[in-house]
Structure formats: structure tokens, C-alpha cells
C-alpha positions as CSV (number, residue, x, y, z in Angstrom):
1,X,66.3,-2.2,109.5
2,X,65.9,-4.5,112.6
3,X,63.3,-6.5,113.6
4,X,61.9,-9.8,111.7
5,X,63.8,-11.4,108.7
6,X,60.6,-11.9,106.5
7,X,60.7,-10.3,103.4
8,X,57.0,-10.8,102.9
9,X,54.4,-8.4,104.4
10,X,51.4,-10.5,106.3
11,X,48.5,-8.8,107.5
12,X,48.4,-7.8,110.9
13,X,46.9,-9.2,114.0
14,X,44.2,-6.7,116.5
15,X,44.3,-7.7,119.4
16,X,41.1,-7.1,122.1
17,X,43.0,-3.5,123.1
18,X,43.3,-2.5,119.4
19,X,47.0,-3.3,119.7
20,X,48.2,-4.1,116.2
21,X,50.9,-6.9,115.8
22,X,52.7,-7.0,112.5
23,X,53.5,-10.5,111.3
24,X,56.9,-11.1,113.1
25,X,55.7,-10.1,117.1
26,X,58.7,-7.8,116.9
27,X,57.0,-4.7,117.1
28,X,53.9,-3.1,118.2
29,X,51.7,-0.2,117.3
30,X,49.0,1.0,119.1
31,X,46.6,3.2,117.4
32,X,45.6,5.7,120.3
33,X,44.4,8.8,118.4
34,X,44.0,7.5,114.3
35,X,42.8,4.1,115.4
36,X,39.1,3.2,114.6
37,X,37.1,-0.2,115.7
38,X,35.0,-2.2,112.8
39,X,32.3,-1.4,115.0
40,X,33.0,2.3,114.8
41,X,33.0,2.1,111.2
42,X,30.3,0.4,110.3
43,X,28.4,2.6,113.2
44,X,29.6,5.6,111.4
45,X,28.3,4.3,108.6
46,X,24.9,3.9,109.6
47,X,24.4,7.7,111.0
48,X,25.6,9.0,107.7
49,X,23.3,6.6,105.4
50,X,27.1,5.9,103.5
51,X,27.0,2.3,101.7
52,X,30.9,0.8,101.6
53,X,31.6,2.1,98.2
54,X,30.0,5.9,99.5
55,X,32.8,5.3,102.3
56,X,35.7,4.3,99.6
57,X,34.9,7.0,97.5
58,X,34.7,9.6,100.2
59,X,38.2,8.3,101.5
60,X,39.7,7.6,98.4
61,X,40.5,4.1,99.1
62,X,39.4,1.0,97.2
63,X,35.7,-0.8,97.8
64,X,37.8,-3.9,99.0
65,X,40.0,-2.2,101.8
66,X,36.6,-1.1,103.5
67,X,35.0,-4.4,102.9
68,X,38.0,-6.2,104.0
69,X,38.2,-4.2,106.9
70,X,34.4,-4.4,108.1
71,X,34.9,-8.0,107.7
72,X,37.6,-8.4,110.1
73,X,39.9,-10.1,107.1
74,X,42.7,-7.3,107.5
75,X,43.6,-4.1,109.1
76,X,44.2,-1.6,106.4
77,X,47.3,0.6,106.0
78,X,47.8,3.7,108.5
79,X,47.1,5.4,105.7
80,X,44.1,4.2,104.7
81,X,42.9,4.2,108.0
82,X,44.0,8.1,108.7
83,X,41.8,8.4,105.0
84,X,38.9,6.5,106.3
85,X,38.7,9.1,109.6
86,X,39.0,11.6,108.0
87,X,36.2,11.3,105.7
88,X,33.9,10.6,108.5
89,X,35.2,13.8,110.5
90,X,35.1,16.0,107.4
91,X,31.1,14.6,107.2
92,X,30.3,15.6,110.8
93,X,31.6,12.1,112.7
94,X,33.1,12.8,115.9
95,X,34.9,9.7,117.3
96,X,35.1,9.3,121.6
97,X,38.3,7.6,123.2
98,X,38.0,4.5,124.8
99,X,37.7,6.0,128.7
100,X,36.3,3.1,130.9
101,X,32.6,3.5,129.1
102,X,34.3,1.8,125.7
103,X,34.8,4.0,122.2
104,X,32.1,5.4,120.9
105,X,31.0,8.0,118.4
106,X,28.5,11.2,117.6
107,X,27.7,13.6,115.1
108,X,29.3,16.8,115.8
109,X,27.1,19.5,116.5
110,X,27.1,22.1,113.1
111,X,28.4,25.3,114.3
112,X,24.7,26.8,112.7
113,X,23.1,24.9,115.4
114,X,24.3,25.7,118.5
């Protein structure tokens, strides 16, 4: 595998774009469609009344990767992340692209209310 001769894995670096850096500068990844902001998080949060450990539960990931995370300390995993959306989807989140206005996010309408 190319790229940077570290054998260690360092956290990654956000920039202001949510473009994530990995520890060498070689490569980039940006998060377009699984990508969420702390803000949206801890937003999403809010609207569903979730404390962090209701969040790690509901995504199956540990207490520490959504504190770290809300904190700013680290970016988790893809993984992690794809687990953290999809917990919020699956409870009714609905997250908005970034399209000029900034990202944001809603409750999806139930389909027994419309």
C-alpha cells in the first residue's frame, strides 16, 4: 500500500469543509453523503431528548467515541460514524446537505402524519 510510511494510526484532522486528513497529508476523504458535523450531532441529540450513552447504545458504539467526538478530540471511524447516522435516521433524524444555507437537520415527517 502507498502513501505514508507510519505504521502508527493518528487521529485525523477536519478541516473547515469537513475534509478529513489522515495523519500523513497523503490522502484525503471527504465525507459528502455519511459525513455528520459535532454540531449536527449534538443538535440531533437535543430533538430526540438522547443523553451520549442513549446515542452509543442506539449505535452500538462505545460512550467514549460519542463523547470524544462531541468534544472535537477525534473523528470516529467510518464506521462508527455510518453507525451514529444511522441511529438518528432509523429514530426519525433527517440530515440536509450543506447547499449555500450550511447543513442542517429535521425530523422526518411520520408517514401517519402526512
Amino acid at each position: 500500500m502507498r502513501g505514508c510510511s507510519r505504521n502508527r494510526r493518528q487521529p485525523s484532522r477536519r478541516n473547515h469543509k469537513g475534509v478529513v486528513f489522515d495523519h500523513c497529508q497523503s490522502k484525503r476523504t471527504t465525507f459528502s453523503m455519511i459525513f455528520i458535523s459535532v454540531e449536527q450531532c449534538r443538535a440531533a441529540r437535543a430533538m430526540l431528548g438522547w443523553s451520549q450513552g442513549d446515542l452509543a447504545d442506539a449505535a452500538k458504539v462505545s460512550r467514549t467515541t460519542v463523547v470524544d467526538f462531541e468534544r472535537g478530540l477525534r473523528t470516529p471511524h467510518r464506521n462508527n460514524l455510518d453507525a451514529i447516522r444511522r441511529a438518528f435516521e432509523t429514530a426519525g433524524i433527517e440530515f440536509i446537505p450543506e447547499n449555500g444555507g450550511g447543513a442542517g437537520l429535521r425530523l422526518a415527517k411520520r408517514s401517519d402524519q402526512i
